[in-house]
Steps between C-alpha positions, in 0.01 A plus 500: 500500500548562153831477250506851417495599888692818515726409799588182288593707162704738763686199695528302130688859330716520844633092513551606068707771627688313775586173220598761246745670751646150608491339155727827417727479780584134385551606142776760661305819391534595870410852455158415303452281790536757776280707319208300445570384919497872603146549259393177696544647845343859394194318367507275802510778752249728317242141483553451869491856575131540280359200623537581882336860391244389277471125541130518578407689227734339251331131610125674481640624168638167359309239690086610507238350648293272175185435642201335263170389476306193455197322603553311845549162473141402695184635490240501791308195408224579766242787511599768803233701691582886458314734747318753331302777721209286258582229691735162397605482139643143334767573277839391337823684560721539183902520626795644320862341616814791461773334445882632539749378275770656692414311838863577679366878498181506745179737345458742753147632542329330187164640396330391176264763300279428244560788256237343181309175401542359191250244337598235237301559193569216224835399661579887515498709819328796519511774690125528730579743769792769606473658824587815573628406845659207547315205730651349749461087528420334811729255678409175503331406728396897547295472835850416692788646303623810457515743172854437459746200561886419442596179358809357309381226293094536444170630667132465399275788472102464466458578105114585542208317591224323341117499678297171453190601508 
């Protein structure tokens, strides 16, 4: 979780609140003190009372799903046969690993699309090809699993393929 969570800020400005009200009390400005106590309650009730209406959508809000992308961490170092209606093809499959950096919130339903290709051009990427239509990538392996999976800390989809011959 991070520093700046916003149900850390909230608890951090309501234990401020609470010290303040007690540090007055001690220093015998009781009236300050009931004040800032009676402010401490509201704001207590009204956080309780928002968080059992909202709580979802206030922990969607402040605590999203960071999901990234990276090469996988092994490559197929064997040729697979692909069945064409030509007949058996030798190739290479290329995979992609998605990777969640928020793994205590499962990805629900993850599909990956590849949206353009870029090509590196003297250390500078390029832009080759935008489709109109995004394409949807293939699970790796693609012949047994389905078009979309849930995960919480990574999953492997087939990045493309490459034919030998």
């Amino acid at each position: 979780m991070r520093w700046f969570h916003p149900y850390k800020i909230v608890g951090a400005l309501l234990l401020i609140m609470l010290g303040t009200s007690v540090w007055l009390y001690r220093s015998d400005q009781k009236d300050d003190a009931e004040f800032f106590l009676k402010v401490f309650s509201a704001f207590g009730v009204l956080f309780a009372v928002l968080l059992a209406l909202y709580g979802d959508a206030i922990k969607n809000f402040a605590d999203r799903i960071d999901l990234r992308i990276e090469l996988a961490e092994s490559t197929n170092n064997f040729q697979d046969l692909l069945a064409t209606p030509a007949g058996a093809v030798r190739v290479f499959f290329h995979h992609l690993r998605v990777v969640s950096r928020t793994p205590h919130r499962p990805v629900a339903n993850c599909r990956v699309w590849l949206v353009k290709i870029q090509d590196e051009v003297a250390g500078d990427f390029r832009e080759q090809f935008t489709f109109a239509v995004p394409r949807l990538m293939e699970w790796a392996p693609f012949e047994i699993s389905p078009d979309v999976r849930s995960f919480s800390e990574d999953q492997v989809f087939d990045f493309g393929k490459s034919f030998m011959d």
